[in-house]
C-alpha positions as CSV (number, residue, x, y, z in Angstrom):
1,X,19.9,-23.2,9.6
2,X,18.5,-21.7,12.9
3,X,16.0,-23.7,15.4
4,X,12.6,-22.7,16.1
5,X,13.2,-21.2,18.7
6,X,16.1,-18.3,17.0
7,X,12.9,-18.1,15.1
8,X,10.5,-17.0,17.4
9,X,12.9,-14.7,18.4
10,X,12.4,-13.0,15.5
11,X,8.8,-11.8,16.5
12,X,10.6,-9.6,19.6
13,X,9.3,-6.5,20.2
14,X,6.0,-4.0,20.8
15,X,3.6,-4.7,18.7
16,X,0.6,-2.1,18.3
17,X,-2.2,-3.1,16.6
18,X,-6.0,-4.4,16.5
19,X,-8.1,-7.5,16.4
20,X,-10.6,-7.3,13.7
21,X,-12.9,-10.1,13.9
22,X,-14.9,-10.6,10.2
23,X,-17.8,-12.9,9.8
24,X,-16.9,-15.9,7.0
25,X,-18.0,-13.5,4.0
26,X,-15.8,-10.4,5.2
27,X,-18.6,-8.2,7.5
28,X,-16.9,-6.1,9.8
29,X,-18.1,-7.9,13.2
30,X,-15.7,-5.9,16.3
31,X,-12.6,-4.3,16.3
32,X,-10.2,-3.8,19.5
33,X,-7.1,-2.3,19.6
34,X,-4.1,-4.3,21.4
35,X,-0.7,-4.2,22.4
36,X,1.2,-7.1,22.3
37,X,4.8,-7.4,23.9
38,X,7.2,-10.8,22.5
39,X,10.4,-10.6,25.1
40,X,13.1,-12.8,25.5
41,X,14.0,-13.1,29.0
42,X,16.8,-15.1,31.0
43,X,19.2,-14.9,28.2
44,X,16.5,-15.6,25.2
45,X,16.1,-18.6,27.2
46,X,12.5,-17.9,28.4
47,X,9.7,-15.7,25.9
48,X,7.8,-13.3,27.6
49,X,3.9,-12.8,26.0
50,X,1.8,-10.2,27.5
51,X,-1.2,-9.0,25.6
52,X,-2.9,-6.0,26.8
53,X,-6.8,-5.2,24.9
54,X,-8.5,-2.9,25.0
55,X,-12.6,-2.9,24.4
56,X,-14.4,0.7,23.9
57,X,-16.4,1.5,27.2
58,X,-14.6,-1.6,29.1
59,X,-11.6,-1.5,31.2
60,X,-8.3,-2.9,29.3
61,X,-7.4,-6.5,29.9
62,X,-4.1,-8.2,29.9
63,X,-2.7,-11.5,30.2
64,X,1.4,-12.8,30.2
65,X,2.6,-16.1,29.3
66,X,5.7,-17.5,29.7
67,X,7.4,-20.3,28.2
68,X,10.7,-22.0,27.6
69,X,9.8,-24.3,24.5
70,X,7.5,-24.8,21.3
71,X,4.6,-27.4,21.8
72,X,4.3,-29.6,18.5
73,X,1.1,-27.4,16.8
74,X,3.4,-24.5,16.0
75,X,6.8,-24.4,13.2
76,X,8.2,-20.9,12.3
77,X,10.0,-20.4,9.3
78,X,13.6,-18.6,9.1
79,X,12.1,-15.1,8.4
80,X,10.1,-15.8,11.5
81,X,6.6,-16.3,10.1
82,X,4.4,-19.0,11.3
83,X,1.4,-21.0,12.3
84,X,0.2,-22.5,14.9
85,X,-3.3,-24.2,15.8
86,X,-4.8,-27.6,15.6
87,X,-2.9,-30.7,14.7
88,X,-6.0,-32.9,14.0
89,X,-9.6,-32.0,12.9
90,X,-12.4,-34.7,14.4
91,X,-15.9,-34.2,14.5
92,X,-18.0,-32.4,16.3
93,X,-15.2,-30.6,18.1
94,X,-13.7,-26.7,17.8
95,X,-10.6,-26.8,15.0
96,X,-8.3,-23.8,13.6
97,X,-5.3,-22.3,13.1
98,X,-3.3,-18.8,13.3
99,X,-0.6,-17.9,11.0
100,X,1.4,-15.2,11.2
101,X,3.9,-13.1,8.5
102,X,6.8,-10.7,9.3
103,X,8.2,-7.5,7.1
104,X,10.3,-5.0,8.8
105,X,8.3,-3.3,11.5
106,X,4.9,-4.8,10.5
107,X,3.1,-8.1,11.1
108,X,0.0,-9.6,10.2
109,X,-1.6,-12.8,11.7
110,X,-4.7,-14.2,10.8
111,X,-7.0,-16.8,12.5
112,X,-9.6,-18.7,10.8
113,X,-11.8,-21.0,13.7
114,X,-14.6,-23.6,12.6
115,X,-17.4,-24.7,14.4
116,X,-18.7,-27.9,16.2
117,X,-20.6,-28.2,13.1
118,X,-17.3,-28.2,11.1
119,X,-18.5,-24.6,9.3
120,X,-16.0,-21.7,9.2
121,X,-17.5,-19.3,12.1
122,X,-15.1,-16.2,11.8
123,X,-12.0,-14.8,11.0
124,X,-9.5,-12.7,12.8
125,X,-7.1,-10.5,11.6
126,X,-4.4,-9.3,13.6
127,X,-2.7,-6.2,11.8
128,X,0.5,-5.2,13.8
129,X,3.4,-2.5,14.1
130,X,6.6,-2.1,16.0
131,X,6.1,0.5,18.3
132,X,7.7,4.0,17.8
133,X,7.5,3.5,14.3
134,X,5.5,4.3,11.5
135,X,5.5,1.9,8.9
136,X,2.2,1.9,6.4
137,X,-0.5,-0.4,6.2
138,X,-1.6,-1.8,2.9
139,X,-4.9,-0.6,1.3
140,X,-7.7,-3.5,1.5
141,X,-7.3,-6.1,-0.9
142,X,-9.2,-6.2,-4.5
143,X,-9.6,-8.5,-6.4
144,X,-8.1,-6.9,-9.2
145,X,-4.3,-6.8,-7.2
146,X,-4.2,-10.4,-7.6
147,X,-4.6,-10.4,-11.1
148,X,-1.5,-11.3,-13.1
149,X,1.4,-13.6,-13.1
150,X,3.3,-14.0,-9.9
151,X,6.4,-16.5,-9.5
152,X,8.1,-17.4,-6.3
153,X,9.4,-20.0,-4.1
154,X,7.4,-22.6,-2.1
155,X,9.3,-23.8,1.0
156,X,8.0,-26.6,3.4
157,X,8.7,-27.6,6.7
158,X,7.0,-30.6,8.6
159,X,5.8,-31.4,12.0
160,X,7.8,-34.7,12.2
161,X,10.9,-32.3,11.7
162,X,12.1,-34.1,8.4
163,X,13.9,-32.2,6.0
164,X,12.6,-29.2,4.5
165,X,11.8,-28.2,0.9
166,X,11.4,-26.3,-1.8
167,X,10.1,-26.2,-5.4
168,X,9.3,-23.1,-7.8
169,X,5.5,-21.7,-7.9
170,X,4.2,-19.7,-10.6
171,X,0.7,-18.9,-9.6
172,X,-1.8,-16.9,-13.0
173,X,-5.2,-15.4,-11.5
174,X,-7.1,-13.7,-14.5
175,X,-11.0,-12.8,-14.7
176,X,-12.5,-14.7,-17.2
177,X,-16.3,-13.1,-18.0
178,X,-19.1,-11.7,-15.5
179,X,-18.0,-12.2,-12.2
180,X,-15.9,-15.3,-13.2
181,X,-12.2,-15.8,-11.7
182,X,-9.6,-18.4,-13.0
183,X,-6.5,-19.7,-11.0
184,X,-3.8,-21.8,-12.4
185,X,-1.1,-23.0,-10.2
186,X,2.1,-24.5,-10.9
187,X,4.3,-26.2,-8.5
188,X,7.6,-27.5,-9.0
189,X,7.2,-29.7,-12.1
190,X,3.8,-30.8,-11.1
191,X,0.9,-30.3,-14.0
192,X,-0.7,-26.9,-13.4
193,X,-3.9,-27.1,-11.9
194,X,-6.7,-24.9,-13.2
195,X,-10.2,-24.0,-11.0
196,X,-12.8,-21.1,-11.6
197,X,-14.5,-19.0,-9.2
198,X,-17.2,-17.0,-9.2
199,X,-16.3,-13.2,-7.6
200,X,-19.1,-11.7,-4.9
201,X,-18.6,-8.9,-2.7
202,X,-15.5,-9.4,-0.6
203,X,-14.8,-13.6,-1.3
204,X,-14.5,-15.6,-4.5
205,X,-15.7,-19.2,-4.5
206,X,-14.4,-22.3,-6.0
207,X,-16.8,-25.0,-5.9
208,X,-15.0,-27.9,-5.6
209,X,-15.2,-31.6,-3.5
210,X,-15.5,-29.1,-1.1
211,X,-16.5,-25.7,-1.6
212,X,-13.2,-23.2,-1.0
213,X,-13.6,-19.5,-0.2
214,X,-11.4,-16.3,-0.5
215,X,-11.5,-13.8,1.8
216,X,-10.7,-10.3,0.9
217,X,-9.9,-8.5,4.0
218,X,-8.0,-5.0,4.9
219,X,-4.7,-4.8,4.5
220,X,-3.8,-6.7,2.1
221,X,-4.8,-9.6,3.4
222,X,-6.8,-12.9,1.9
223,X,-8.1,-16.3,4.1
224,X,-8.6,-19.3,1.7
225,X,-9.8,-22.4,3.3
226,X,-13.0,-24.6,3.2
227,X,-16.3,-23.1,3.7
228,X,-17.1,-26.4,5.6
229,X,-14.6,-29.0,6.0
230,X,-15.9,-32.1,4.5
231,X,-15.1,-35.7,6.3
232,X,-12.2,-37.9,4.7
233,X,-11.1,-35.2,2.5
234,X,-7.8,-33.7,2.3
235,X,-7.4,-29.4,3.0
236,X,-5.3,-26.8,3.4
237,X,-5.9,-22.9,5.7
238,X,-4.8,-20.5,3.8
239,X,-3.9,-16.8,4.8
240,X,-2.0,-14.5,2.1
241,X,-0.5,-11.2,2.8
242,X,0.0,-8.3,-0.4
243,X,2.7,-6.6,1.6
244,X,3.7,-4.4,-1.2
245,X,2.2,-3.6,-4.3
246,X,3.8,-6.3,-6.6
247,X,5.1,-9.1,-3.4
248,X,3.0,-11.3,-1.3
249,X,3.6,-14.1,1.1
250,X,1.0,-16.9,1.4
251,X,1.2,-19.7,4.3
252,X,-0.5,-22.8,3.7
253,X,-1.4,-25.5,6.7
254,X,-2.4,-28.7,5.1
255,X,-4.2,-31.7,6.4
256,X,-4.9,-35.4,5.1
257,X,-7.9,-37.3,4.8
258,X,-7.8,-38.2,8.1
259,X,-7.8,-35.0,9.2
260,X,-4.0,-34.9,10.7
261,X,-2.1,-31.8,10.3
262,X,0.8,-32.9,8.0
263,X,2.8,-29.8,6.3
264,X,3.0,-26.7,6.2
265,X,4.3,-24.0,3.6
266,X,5.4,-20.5,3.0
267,X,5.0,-19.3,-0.4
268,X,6.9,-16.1,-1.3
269,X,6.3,-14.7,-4.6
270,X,6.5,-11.6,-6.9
271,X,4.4,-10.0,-10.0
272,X,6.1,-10.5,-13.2
């Protein structure tokens, strides 16, 4: 099995892209092309960040980092995907989380950043290519993409660094009347659990304890996570990637009732 850090080394590279910031119900707020270079340096020893934007009408800006070792809000998994972000939500303060997938010569990240006022303020989504190539982007995601039977593999990793694992999925998303979206999820040999949603514009909504929202976003992208997180109540950030027409990858960062980050799980799955 490789460390975390032969993981993040599978991010290298020039990676051309954009930072598309959405408002929580998918409206286009700004969009700004960026660069971003991942280099190992000193052997692989030492990861080189620099991130070069660059605003219409405003001179580009850029900013290197430089760093020798993971802090403890950030795991990768062995295909180099990964989150990072908060490792405890309190009130009253700022709280969120960027996870990231990789295919090939294309990435995707995705950032999804509360409030004081424990709302969901925006998202950002980060979509990525090597440079010098040429790989394509998926079309924005529908609704009716997710539709169908998809089976795959749930694998977990923890911040305490115990042992990983893994369990089956089989995930069923099928619209049930006006509007109306059903979701039944299987895990391992847990029951399935069931919710309803009701479709509008670019999110679906399950009202729940807590009221969760989908995200449709370009790409082939989804966010799923609380609308506003709710005190003493367990929850999960979600983001999905369709990265081909019939495979998508989902990353899920999951929190307790007291609000500590404890787990955190790549889903890879494929359309029957």
């Amino acid at each position: 099995m490789t460390s975390q850090w032969e993981r993040l080394l599978k991010n290298q590279g020039t990676w051309l892209g954009s930072f598309t910031r959405f408002n929580p119900d998918g409206k286009l707020i700004s969009d700004i092309p960026t660069t971003v270079s991942l280099k190992g340096v000193n052997g692989g020893d030492t990861m080189r960040q620099t991130v070069r934007k660059m605003p219409a009408d405003q001179p580009p800006e850029e900013q290197v980092y430089e760093y020798n070792s993971l802090g403890r809000s950030v795991l990768f998994f062995e295909d180099g995907a990964f989150s990072q972000g908060s490792i405890q939500w309190a009130p009253f303060s700022q709280f969120g989380a960027e996870s990231g997938f990789i295919q090939g010569d294309r990435r995707l990240r995705l950032v999804q950043l509360y409030n004081r006022d424990r709302a969901l303020e925006h998202i950002t989504l980060i979509r990525e290519q090597q440079e010098g190539t040429n790989a394509p982007e998926r079309s924005p995601l529908t609704v009716e993409q997710l539709y169908g039977t998809w089976e795959g593999e749930a694998i977990t990793i923890y911040p305490d660094l115990q042992p990983q694992s893994a369990m089956p999925t089989q995930l069923t998303v099928k619209a049930i009347g006006n509007r109306q979206v059903q979701q039944s999820i299987t895990m391992g040999d847990r029951p399935p659990f069931t919710s309803t949603g009701t479709f509008d514009g670019h999110c679906i909504r399950f009202e729940r304890a807590q009221t969760l929202q989908v995200t449709l976003l370009p790409g082939g992208a989804s966010s799923n996570c609380p609308v506003v997180i709710q005190p003493r109540q367990p929850f999960f950030l979600e983001a999905g990637w369709l990265w081909e027409r019939d495979r998508r990858q989902r990353i899920i960062r999951s929190y307790n009732a007291q609000g500590a980050w404890t787990s955190l799980t790549l889903v890879s799955e494929q359309k029957r």
